[in-house]
Every structure is written in C-alpha cells, then in structure tokens.
C-alpha positions as CSV (number, residue, x, y, z in Angstrom):
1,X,53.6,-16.8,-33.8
2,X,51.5,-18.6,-30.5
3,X,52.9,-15.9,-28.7
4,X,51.2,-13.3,-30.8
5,X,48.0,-15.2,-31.0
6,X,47.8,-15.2,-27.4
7,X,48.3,-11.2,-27.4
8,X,45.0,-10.8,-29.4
9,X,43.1,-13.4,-27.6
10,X,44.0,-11.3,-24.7
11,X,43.4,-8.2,-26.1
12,X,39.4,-9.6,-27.3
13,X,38.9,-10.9,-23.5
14,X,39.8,-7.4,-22.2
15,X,37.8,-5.7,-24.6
16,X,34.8,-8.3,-23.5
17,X,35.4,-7.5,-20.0
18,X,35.3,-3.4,-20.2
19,X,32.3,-3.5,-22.7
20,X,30.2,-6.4,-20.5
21,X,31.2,-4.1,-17.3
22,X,29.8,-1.2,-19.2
23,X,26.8,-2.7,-20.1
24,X,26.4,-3.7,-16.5
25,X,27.4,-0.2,-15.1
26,X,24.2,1.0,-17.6
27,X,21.7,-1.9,-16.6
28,X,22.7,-0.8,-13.0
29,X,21.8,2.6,-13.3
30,X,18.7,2.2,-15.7
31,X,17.4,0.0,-12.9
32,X,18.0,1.9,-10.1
33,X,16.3,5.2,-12.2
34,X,13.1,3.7,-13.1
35,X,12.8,2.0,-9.4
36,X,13.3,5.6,-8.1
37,X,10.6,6.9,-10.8
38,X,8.4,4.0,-9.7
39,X,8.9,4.7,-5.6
40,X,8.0,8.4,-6.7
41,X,4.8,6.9,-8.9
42,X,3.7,4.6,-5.8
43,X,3.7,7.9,-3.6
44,X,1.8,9.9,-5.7
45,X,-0.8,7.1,-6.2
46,X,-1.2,6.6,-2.4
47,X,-1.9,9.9,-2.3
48,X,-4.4,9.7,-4.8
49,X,-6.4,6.3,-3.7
50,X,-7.6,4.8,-0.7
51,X,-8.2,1.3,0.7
52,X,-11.6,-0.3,1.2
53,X,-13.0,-3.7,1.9
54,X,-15.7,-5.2,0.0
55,X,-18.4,-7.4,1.3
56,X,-21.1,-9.1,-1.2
57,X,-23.4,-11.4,0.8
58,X,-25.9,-13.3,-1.7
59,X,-28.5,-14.1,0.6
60,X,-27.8,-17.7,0.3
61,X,-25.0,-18.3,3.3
62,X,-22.3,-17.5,0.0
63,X,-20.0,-14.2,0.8
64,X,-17.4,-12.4,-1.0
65,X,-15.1,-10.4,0.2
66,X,-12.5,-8.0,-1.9
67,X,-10.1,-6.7,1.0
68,X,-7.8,-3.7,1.1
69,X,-9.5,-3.2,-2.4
70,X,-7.8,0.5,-3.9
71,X,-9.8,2.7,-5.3
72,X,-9.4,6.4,-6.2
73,X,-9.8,8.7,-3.6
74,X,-13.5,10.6,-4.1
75,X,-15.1,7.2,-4.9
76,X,-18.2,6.3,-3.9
77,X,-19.5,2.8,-3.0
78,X,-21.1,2.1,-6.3
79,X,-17.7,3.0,-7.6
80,X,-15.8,1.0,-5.7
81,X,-18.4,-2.2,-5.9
82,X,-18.5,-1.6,-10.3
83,X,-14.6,-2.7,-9.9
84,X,-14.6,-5.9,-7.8
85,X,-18.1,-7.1,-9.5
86,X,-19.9,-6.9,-12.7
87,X,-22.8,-4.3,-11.6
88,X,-26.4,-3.2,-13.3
89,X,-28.0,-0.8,-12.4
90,X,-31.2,1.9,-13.6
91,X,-30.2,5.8,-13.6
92,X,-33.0,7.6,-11.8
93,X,-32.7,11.6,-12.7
94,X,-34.4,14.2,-10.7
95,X,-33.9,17.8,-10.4
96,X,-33.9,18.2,-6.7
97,X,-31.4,15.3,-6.1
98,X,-28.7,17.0,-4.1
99,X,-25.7,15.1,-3.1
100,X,-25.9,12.7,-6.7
101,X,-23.4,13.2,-9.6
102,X,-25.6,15.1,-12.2
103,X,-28.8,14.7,-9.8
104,X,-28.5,11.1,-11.2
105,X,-29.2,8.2,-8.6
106,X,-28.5,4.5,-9.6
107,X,-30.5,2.1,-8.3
108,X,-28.2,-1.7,-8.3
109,X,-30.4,-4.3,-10.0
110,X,-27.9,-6.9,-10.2
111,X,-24.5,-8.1,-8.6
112,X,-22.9,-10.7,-10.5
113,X,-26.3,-11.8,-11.9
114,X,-28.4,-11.7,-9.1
115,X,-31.1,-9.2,-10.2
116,X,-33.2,-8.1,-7.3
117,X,-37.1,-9.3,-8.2
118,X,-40.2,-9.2,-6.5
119,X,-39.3,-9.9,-3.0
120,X,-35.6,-9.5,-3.0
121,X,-33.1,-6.8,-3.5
122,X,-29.7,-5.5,-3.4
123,X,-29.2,-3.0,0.2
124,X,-25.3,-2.0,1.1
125,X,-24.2,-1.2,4.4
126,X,-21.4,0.3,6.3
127,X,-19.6,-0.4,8.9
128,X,-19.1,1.9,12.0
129,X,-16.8,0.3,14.7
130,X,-19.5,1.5,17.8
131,X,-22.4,0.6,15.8
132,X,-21.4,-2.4,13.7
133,X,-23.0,-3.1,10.0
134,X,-25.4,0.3,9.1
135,X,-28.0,0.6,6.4
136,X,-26.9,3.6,4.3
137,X,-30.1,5.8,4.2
138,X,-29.0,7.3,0.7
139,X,-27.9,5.6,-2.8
140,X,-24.2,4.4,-2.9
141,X,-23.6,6.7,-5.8
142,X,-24.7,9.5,-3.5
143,X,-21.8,12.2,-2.4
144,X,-22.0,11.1,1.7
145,X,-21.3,7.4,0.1
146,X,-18.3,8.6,-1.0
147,X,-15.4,5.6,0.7
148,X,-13.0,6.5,3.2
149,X,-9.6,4.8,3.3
150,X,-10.1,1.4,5.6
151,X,-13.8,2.0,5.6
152,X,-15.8,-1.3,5.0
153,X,-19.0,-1.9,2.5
154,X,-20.9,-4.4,2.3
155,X,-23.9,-5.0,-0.4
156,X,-26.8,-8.0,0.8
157,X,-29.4,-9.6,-1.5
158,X,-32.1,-9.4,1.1
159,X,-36.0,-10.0,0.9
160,X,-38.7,-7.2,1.5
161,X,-40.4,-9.6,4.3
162,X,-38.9,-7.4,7.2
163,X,-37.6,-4.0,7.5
164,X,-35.3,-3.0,8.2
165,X,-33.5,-6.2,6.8
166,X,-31.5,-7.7,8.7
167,X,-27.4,-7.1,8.5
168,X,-24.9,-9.3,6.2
C-alpha cells in the first residue's frame, strides 16, 4: 500500500512539473512577443517625435529646465512649452497671417501663473550654437517655430524697459 501511495505522489509531482514548465515555456514567449512589439513601438515613435530642451526663466534669478523633453515631430514651441507648463494664452486671428495654424497667432499671457502685466512679459528664444540665445522674431505657434530634434527653447519674463531684452 505505501508503495502505491508513493506512485501517485510521484505521478502529481510530475504532472506539477510538465504543467509549471509549460506555463513557463508560455510566460517566456508572451514576454519575449510583447518586448519585440514594444522595440517595434519605440521605433516607430522615434520616428515620429523629437527631443527638445526647455528653458523657463522667471525673471527673478528662478529657472526651469525640462531637458531631452519629446515631443511630436511638427511641434512648434508653444506646443512643446503647453506640455512641460501650464500655459495661457489670447488667440489673435487675421486673414493675412501666413505661417500660423488657421492664420491664428497666440500670444502667451502666462507661464505657470506669471501673467505678463504692464511692464513685463513672456519673450522665448532659441538657441543657435554660433550665435547663442536668439529672440524669435515670429509667435512660437508660428510654422518657422516649429522644434527641431536637440534644438533648445527658452521662454523669459522680461520687462519692456530695454529692447531688445536682454537673453535668459
């Protein structure tokens, strides 16, 4: 009689170990699918998106920057600034706007709750490596402020007083 106990115990430890190796076997291959569907995702999306750093300089020595930032690819600098920072802003329309979505340019009014008022306001630069920090002489929603991948933005709360104001 033990020895036929032993037979079945036997028998249910086998049976554990094929099923438990099965379920591995499966695991093993579910993971190494998805990982291959997600490598194939994560090439697509590089495609699709670019890189950008972010500079927001409050006019009060405190600056923020959002580094290797992605962003989809076609986005301009008000784009890319609305998804590191909480941004308002006035839609201006005119008919003979070229180079604006919908011949629709925003003016920024406020970055993270500093409005611009009557002395101060929000200016964004770029940067070019020859030239250093440049004021953009069109809006950031414009079609030329569209952000290239390792390009770096940066937006200044700067007073009127001098012009051009100085760079962040």
């Amino acid at each position: 009689m033990m020895k036929g106990r032993w037979v079945w115990i036997s028998l249910g430890l086998a049976c554990w170990a094929i099923a438990a190796s099965l379920l591995a076997c499966y695991f093993w291959y579910s993971y190494e699918l998805y990982r291959g569907l997600y490598e194939r995702a994560m090439g697509q999306l590089e495609r699709l998106t670019v890189f950008v750093n972010i500079l927001i300089d409050y006019g009060n020595g405190t600056r923020t920057w959002f580094n290797n930032t992605r962003v989809s690819a076609g986005s301009t600098v008000f784009d890319a600034t609305c998804m590191v920072a909480e941004v308002e802003y006035m839609a201006y329309e005119g008919p003979d706007w070229v180079g604006y979505p919908n011949n629709t340019a925003y003016l920024v009014v406020s970055i993270n709750g500093l409005r611009n008022n009557q002395t101060h306001a929000w200016f964004w630069w770029f940067w070019d490596a020859r030239a250093g920090w440049v004021l953009a002489p069109y809006g950031s929603n414009h079609v030329n402020a569209t952000v290239v991948d390792g390009g770096t933005y940066a937006w200044a709360f700067r007073s009127f007083a001098t012009w051009p104001p100085p760079p962040p």
